[in-house]
N, C-alpha and C positions, 0 to 999 in steps of 0.2 A: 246438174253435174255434181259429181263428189269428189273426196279431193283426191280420190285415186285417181277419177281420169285427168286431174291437173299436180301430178305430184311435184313437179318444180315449178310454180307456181307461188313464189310467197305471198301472194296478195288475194290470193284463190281463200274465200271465207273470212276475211278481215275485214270487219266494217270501216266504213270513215271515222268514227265517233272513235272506235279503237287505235286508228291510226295518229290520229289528232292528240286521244288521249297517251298516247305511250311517248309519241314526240315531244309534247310538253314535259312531261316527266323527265323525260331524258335530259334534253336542252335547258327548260324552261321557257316562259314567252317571250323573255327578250332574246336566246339563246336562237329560237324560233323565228323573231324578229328579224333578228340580224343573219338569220338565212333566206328568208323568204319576207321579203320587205311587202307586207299587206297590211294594214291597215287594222283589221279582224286580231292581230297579232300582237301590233304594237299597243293600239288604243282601249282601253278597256279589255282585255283578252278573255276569253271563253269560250268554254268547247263548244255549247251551243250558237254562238254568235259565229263558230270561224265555221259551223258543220252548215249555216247557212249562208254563206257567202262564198264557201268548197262549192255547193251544190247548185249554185249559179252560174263558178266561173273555171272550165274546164281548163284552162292555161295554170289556174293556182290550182290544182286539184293535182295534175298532173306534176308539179313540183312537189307538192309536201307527199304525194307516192313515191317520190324518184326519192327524195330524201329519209323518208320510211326505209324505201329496200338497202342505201345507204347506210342508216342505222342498224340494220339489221347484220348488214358486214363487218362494220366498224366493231358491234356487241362480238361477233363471230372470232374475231381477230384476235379480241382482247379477253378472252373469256378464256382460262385456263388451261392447261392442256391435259384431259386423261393419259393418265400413263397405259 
């Protein structure tokens, strides 16, 4: 598939590793933390340590997506307005 036949789609071609990385960035890990209480997040955090314990456990997978597209609105919102 390409992302024409998924054009609203935000998650259509975004890796884990991207989604993991942008959320940290945004939040940070305790930020991260204190949304999604995992373990991968509080203790020791890393994007390789959380992209293996995502790809374990579809319940937190499915949160840090849901919080992804979240941020994705949140950024949308607050993002300037062209005139």
């Amino acid at each position: 598939m390409t992302n024409s036949e998924q054009p609203r789609n935000p998650l259509h071609g975004v890796t884990l590793e991207r989604i993991v990385t942008d959320l940290a960035d945004y939040y940070g890990w305790a930020g991260l933390s204190d949304r999604i209480p995992v373990r991968c997040f509080a203790v020791d955090p890393s994007v390789t340590s959380s992209l293996r314990f995502l790809r374990k456990t579809p319940w937190a997978r499915e949160k840090v997506e849901s919080l992804y597209l979240y941020m994705l609105r949140e950024q949308r919102r607050n993002a300037p307005r062209q005139p």
